[in-house]
N, CA, C and O atoms as a MOPAC input file, in Angstrom:
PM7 MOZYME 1SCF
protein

 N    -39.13700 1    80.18000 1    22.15300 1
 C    -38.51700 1    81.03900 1    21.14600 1
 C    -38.22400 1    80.22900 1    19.90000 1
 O    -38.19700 1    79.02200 1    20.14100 1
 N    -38.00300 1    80.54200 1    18.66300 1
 C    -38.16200 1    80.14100 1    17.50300 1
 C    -36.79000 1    79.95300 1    17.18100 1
 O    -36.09200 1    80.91000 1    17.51500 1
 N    -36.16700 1    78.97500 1    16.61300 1
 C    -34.55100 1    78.84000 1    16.33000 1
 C    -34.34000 1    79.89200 1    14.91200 1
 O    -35.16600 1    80.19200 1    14.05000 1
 N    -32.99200 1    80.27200 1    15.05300 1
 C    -32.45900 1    80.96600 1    14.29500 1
 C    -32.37000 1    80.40500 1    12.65000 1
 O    -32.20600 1    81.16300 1    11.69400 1
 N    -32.51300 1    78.92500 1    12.55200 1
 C    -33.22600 1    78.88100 1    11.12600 1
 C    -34.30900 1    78.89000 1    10.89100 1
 O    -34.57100 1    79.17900 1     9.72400 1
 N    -35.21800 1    78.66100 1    11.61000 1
 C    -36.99300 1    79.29100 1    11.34100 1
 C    -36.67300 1    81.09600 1    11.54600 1
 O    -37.74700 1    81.69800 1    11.53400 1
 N    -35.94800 1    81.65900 1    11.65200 1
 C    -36.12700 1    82.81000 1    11.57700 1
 C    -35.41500 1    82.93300 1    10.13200 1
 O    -36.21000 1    83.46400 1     9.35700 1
 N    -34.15700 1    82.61600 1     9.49000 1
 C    -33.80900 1    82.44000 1     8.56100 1
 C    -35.08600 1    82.29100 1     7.32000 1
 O    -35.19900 1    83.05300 1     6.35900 1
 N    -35.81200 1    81.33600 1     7.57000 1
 C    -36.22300 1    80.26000 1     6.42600 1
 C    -37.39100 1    81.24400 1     6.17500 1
 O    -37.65400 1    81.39400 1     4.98200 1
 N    -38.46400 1    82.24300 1     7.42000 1
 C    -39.34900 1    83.14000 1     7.45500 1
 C    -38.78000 1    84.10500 1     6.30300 1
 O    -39.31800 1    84.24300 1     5.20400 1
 N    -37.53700 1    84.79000 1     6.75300 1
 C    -37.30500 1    85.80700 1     6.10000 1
 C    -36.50700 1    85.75100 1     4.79500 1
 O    -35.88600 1    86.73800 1     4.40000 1
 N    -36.52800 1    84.53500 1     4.09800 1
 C    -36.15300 1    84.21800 1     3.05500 1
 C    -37.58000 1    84.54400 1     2.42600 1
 O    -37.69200 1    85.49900 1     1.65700 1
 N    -39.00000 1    83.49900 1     2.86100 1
 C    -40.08000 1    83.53700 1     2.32900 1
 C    -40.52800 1    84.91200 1     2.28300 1
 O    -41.24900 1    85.33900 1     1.38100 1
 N    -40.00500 1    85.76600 1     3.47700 1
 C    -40.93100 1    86.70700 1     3.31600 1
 C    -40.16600 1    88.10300 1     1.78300 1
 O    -40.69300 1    89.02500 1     1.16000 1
 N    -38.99300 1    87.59100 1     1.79500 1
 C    -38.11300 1    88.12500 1     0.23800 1
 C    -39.00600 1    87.77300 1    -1.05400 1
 O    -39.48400 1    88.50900 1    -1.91700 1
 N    -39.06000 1    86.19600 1    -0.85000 1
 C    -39.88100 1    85.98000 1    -2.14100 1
 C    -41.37000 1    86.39300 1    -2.30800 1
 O    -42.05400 1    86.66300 1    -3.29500 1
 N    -41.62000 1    86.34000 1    -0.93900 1
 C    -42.97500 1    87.54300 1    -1.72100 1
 C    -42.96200 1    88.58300 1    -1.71100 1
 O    -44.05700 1    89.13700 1    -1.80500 1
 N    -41.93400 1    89.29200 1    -1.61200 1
 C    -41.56700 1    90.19500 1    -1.46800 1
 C    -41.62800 1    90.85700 1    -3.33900 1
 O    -42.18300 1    91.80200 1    -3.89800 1
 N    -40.66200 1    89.65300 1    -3.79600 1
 C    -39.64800 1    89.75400 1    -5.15800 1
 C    -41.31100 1    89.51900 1    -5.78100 1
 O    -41.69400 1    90.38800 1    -6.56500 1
 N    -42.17900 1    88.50400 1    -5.48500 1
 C    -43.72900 1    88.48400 1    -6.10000 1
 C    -44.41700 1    89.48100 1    -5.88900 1
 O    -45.18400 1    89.79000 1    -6.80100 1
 N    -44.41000 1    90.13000 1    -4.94900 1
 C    -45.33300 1    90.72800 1    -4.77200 1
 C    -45.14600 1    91.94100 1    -5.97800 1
 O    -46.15500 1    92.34000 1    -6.55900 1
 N    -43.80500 1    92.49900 1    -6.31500 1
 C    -43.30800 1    93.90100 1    -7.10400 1
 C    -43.44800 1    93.59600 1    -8.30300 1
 O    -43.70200 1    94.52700 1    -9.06800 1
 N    -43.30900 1    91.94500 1    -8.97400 1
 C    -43.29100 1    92.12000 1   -10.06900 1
 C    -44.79600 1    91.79300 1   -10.77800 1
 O    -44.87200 1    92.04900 1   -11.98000 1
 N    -45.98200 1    91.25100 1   -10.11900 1
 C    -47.52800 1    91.40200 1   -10.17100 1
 C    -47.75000 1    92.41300 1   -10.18100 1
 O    -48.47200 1    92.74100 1   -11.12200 1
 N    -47.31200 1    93.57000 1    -9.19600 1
 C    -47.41500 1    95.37700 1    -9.24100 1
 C    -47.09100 1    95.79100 1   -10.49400 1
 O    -47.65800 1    96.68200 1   -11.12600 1
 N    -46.18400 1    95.13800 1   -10.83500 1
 C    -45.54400 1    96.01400 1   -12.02900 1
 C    -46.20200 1    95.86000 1   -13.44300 1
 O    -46.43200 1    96.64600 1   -14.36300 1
 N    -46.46100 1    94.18000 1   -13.18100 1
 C    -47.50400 1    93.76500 1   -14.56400 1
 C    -48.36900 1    94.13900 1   -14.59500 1
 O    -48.90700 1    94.28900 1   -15.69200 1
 N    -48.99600 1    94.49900 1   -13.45200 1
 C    -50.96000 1    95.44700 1   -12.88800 1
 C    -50.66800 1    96.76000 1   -13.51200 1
 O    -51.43000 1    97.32300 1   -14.29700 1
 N    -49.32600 1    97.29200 1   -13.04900 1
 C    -49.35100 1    98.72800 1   -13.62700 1
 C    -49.28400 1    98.77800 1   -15.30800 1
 O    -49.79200 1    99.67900 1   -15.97600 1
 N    -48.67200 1    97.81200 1   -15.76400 1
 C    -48.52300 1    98.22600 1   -17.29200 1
 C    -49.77000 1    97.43300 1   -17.90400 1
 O    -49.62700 1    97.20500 1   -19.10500 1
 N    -51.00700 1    96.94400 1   -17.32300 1
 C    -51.96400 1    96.88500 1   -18.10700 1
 C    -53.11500 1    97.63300 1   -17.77600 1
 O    -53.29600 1    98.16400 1   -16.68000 1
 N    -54.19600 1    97.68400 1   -19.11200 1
 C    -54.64300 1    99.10500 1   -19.75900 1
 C    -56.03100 1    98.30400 1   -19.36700 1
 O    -56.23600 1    97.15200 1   -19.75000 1
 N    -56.98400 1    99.07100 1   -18.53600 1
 C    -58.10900 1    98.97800 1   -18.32900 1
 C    -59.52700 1    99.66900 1   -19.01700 1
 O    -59.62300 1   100.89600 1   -19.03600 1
 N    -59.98100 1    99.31100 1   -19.25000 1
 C    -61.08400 1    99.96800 1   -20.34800 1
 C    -62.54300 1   100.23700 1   -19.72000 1
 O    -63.01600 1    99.25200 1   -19.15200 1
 N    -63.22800 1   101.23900 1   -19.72200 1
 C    -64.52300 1   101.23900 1   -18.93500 1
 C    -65.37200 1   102.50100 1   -20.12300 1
 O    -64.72200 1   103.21300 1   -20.88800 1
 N    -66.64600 1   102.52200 1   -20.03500 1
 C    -67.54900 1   103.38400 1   -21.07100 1
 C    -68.64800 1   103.60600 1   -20.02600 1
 O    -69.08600 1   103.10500 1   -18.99100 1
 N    -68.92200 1   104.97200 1   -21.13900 1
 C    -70.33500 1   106.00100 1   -20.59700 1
 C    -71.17100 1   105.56000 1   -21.40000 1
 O    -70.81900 1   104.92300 1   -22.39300 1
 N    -72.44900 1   105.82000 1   -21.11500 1
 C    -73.25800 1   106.85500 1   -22.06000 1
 C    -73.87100 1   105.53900 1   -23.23700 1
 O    -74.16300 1   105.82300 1   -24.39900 1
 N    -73.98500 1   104.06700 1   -22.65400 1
 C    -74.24200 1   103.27700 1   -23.55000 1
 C    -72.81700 1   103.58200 1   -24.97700 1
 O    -72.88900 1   103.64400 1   -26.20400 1
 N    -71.77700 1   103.68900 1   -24.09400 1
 C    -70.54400 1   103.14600 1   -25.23000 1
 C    -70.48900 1   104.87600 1   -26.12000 1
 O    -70.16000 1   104.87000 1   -27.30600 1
 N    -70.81400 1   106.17300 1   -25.46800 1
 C    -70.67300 1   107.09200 1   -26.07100 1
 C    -69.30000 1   107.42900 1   -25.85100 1
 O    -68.73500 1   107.90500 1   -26.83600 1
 N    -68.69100 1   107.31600 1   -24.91700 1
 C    -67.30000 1   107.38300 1   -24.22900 1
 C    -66.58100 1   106.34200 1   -23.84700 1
 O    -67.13900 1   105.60700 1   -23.03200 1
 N    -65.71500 1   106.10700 1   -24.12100 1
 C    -64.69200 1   105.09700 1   -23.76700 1
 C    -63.25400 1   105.33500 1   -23.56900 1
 O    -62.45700 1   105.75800 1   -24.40600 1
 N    -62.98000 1   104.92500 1   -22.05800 1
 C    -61.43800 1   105.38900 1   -22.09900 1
 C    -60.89300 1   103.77700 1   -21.86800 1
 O    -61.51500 1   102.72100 1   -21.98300 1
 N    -59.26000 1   104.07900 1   -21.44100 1
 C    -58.29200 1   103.30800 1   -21.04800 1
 C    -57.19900 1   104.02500 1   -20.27800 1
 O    -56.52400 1   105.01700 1   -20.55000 1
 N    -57.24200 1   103.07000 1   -19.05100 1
 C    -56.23700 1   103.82600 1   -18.56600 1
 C    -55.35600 1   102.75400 1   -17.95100 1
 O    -55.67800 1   101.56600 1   -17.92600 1
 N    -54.05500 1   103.31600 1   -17.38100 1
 C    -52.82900 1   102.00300 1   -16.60000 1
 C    -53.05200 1   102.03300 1   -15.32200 1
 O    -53.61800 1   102.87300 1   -14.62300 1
 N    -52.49300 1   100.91000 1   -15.04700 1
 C    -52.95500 1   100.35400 1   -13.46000 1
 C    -52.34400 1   101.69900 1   -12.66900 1
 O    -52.81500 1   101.96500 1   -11.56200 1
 N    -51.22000 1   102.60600 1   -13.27900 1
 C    -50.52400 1   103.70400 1   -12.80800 1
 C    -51.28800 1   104.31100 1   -12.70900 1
 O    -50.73100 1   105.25800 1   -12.15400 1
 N    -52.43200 1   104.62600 1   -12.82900 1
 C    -53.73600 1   105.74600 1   -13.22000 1
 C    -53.32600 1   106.79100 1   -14.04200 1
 O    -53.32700 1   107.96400 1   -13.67100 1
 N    -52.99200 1   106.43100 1   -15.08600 1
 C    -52.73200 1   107.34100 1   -16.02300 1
 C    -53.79200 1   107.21200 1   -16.90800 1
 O    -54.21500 1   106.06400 1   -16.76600 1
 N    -54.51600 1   107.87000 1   -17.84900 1
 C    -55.43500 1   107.94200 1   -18.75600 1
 C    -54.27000 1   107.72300 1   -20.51000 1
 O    -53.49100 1   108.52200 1   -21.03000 1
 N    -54.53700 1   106.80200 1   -20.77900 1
 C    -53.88400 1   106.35600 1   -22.24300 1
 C    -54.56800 1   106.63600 1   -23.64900 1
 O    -54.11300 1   106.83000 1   -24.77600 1
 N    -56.18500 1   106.56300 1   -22.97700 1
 C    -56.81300 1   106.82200 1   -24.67600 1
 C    -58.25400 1   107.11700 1   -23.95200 1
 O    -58.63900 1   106.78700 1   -22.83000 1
 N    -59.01400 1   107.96600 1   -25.14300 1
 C    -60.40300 1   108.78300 1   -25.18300 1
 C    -61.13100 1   108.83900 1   -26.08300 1
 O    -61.01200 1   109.79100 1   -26.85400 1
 N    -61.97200 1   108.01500 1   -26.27300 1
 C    -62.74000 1   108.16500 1   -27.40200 1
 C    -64.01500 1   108.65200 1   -26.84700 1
 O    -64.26300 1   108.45800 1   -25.65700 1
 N    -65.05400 1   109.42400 1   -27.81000 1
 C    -65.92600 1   110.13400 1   -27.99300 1
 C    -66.45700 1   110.23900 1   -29.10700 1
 O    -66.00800 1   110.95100 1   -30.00500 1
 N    -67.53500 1   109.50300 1   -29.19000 1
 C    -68.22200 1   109.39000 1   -30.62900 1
 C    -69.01700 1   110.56700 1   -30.85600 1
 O    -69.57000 1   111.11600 1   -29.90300 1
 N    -69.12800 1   111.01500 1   -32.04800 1
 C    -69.37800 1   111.98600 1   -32.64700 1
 C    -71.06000 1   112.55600 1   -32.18900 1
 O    -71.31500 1   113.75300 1   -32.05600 1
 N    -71.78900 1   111.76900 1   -32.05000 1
 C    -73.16800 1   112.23700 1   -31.58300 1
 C    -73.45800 1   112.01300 1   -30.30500 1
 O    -74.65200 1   111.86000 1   -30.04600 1
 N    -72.58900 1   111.94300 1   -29.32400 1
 C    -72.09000 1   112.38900 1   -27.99500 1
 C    -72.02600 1   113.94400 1   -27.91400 1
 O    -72.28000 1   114.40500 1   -26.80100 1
 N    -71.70000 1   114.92100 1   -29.00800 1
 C    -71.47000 1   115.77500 1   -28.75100 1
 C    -72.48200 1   117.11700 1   -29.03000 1
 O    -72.76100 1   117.59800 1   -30.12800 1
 N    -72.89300 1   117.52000 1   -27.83200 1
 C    -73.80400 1   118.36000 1   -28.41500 1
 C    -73.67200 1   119.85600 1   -27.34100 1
 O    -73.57500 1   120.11300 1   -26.14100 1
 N    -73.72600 1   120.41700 1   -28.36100 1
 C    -73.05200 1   121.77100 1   -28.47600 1
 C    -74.32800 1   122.63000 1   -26.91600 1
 O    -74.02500 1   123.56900 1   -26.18100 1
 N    -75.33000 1   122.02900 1   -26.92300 1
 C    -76.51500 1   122.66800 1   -26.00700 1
 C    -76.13100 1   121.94200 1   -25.00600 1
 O    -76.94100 1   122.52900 1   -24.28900 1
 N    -75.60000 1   121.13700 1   -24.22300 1
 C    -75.55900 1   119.63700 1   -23.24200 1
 C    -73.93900 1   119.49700 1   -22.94500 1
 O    -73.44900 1   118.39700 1   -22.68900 1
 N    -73.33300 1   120.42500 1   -22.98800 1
 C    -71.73300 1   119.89500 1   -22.89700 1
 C    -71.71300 1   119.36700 1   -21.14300 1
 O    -70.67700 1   119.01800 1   -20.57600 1
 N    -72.65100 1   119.39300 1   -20.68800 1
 C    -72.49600 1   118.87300 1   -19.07300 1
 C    -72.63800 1   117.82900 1   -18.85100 1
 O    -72.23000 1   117.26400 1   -17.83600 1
 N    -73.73000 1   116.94500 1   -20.45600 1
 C    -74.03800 1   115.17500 1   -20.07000 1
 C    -72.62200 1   114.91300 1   -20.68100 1
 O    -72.02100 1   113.94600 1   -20.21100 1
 N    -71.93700 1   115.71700 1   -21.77000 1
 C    -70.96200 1   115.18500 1   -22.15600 1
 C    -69.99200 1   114.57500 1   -21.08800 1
 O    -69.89700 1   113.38200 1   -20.80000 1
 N    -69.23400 1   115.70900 1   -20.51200 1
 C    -68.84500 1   116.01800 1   -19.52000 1
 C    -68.81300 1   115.03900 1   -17.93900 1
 O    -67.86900 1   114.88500 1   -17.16400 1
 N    -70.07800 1   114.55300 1   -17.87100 1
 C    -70.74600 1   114.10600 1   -16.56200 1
 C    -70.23600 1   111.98900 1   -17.23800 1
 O    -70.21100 1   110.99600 1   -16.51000 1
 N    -69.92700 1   112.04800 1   -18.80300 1
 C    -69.94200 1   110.50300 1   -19.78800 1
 C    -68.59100 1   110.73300 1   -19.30000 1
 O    -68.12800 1   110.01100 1   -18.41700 1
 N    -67.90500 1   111.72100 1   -19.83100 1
 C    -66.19000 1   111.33300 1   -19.48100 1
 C    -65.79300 1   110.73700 1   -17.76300 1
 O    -65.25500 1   109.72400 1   -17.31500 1
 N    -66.27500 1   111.74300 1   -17.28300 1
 C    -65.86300 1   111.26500 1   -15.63800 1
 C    -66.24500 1   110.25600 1   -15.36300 1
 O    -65.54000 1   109.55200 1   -14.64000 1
 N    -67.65600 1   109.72300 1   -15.88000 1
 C    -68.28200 1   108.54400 1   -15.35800 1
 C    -66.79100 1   107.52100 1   -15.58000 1
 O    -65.86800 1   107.34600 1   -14.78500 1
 N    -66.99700 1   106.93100 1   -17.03300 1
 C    -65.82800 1   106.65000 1   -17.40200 1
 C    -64.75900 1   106.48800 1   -17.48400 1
 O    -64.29300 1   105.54300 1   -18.12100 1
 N    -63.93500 1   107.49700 1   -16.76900 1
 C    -62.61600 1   107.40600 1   -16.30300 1
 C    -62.72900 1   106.79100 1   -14.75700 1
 O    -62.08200 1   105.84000 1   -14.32100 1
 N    -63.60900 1   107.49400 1   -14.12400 1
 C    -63.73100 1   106.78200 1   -12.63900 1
 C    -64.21900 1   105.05400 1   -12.71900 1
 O    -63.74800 1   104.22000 1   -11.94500 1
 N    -65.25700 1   104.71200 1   -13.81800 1
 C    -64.88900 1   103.19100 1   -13.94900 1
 C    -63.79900 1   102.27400 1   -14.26700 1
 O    -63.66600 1   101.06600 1   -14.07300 1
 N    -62.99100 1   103.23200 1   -14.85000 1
 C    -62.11800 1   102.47600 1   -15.38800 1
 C    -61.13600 1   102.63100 1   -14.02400 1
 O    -60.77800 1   101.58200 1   -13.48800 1
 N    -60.86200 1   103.42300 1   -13.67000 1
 C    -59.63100 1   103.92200 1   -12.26000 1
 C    -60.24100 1   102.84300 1   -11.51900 1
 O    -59.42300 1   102.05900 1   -11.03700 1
 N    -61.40500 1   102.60300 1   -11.30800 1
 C    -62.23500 1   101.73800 1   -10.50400 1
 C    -61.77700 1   100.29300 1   -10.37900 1
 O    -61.36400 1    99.64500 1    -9.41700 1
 N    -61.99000 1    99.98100 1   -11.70800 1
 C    -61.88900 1    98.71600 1   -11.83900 1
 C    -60.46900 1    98.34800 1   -12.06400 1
 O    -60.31000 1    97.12800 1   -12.08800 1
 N    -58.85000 1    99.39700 1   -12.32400 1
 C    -57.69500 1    98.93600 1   -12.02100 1
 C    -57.45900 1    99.01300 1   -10.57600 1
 O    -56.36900 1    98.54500 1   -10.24900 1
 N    -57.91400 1    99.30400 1    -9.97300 1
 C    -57.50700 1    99.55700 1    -8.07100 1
 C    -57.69800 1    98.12600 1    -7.80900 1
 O    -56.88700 1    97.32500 1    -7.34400 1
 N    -59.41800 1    97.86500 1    -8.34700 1
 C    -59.95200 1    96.49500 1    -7.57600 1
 C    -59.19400 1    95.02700 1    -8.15000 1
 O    -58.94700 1    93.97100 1    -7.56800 1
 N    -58.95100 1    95.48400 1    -9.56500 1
 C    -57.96600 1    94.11100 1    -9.94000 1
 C    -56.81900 1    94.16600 1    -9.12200 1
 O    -56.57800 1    93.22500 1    -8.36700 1
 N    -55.99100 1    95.27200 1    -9.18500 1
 C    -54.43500 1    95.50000 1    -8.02200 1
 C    -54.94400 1    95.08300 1    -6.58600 1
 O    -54.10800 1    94.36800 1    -6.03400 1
 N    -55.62100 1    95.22400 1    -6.12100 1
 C    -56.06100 1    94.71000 1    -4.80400 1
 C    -56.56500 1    93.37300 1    -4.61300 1
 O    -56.31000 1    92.72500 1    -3.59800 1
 N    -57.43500 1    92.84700 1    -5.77700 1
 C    -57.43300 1    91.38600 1    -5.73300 1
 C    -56.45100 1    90.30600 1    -5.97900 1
 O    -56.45700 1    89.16400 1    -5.51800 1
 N    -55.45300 1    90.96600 1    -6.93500 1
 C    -54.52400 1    90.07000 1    -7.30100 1
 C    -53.00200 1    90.31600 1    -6.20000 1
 O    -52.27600 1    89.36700 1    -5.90300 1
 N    -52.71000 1    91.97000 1    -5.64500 1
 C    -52.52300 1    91.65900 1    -4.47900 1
 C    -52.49600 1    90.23100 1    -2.85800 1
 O    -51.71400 1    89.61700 1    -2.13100 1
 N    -54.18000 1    90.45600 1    -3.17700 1
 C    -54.43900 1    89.76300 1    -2.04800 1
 C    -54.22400 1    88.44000 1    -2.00800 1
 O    -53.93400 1    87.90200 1    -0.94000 1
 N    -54.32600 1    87.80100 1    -3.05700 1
 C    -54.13800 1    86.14300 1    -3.52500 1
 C    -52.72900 1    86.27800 1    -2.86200 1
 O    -52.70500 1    85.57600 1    -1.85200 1
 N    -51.65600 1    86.87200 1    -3.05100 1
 C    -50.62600 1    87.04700 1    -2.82700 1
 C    -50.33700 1    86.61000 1    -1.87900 1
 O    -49.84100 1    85.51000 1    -1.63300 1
 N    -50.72300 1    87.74500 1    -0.99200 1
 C    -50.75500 1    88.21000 1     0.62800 1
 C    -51.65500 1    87.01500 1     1.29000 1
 O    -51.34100 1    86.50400 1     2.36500 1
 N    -52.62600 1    86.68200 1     0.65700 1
 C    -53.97200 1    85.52000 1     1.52300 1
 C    -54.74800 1    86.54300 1     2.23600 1
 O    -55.34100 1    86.35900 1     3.29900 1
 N    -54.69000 1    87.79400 1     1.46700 1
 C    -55.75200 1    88.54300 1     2.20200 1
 C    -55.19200 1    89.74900 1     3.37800 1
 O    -55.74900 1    90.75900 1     3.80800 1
 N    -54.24900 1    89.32500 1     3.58100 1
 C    -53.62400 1    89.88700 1     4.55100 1
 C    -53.41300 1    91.39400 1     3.98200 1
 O    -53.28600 1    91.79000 1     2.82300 1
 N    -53.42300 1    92.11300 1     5.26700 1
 C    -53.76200 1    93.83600 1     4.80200 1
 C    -52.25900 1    94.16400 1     5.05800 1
 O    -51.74800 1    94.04800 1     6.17200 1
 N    -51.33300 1    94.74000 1     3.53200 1
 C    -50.72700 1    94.98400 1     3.89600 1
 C    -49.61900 1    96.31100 1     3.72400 1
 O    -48.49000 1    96.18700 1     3.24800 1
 N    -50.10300 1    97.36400 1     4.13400 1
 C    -49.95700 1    98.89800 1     4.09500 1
 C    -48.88900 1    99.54600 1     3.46000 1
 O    -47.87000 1    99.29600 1     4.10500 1
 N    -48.54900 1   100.55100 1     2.11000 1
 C    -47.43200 1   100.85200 1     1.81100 1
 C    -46.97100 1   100.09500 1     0.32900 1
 O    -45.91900 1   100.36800 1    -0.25000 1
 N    -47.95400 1    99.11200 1    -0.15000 1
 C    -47.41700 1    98.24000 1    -1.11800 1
 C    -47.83500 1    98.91600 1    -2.23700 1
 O    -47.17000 1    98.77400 1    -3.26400 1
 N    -49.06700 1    99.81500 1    -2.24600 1
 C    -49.60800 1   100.52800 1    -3.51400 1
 C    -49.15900 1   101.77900 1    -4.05000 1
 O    -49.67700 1   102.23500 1    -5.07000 1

């Protein structure tokens, strides 16, 4: 059995990554990820929160016969960008953790 200061000294460490782990979450959430369609016809940004922050759409993107490629540029776009804040929060997560899977933190 493990003495009562190795159980101590565990659950101190496991506070401080605890206290690390929320405030990397928090810096992941307040930065703005950027991803584009359409050879750069669309471009969003969104927060690690998955919120959508900004939309651009250049002007000959838009065509009045085709509103479905339009359409088909935005989603692409937002789903790269949602994409690529999950996978940074999960990588920089994991450095954390050492990989370790650990359920409830997102």
């Amino acid at each position: 059995m493990m003495g009562g200061g190795n159980m101590q000294q565990l659950a101190r460490q496991a506070q401080k990554l605890q206290q690390q782990m929320a405030k990397v979450q928090e810096e992941l959430e307040q930065r703005e990820y950027e991803a584009s369609a359409g050879g750069g016809m669309v471009t969003v940004k969104v927060t690690g929160k998955k919120e959508l922050v900004s939309l651009e759409i250049k002007p000959e993107a838009v065509d009045p016969d085709d509103v479905e490629m339009l359409q088909d540029m935005v989603m692409a776009a937002v789903n790269e960008a949602l994409r690529t804040a999950n996978d940074t929060m999960e990588r920089e997560m994991g450095r954390l953790t050492g990989g370790l899977n650990m359920p409830g933190l997102f």
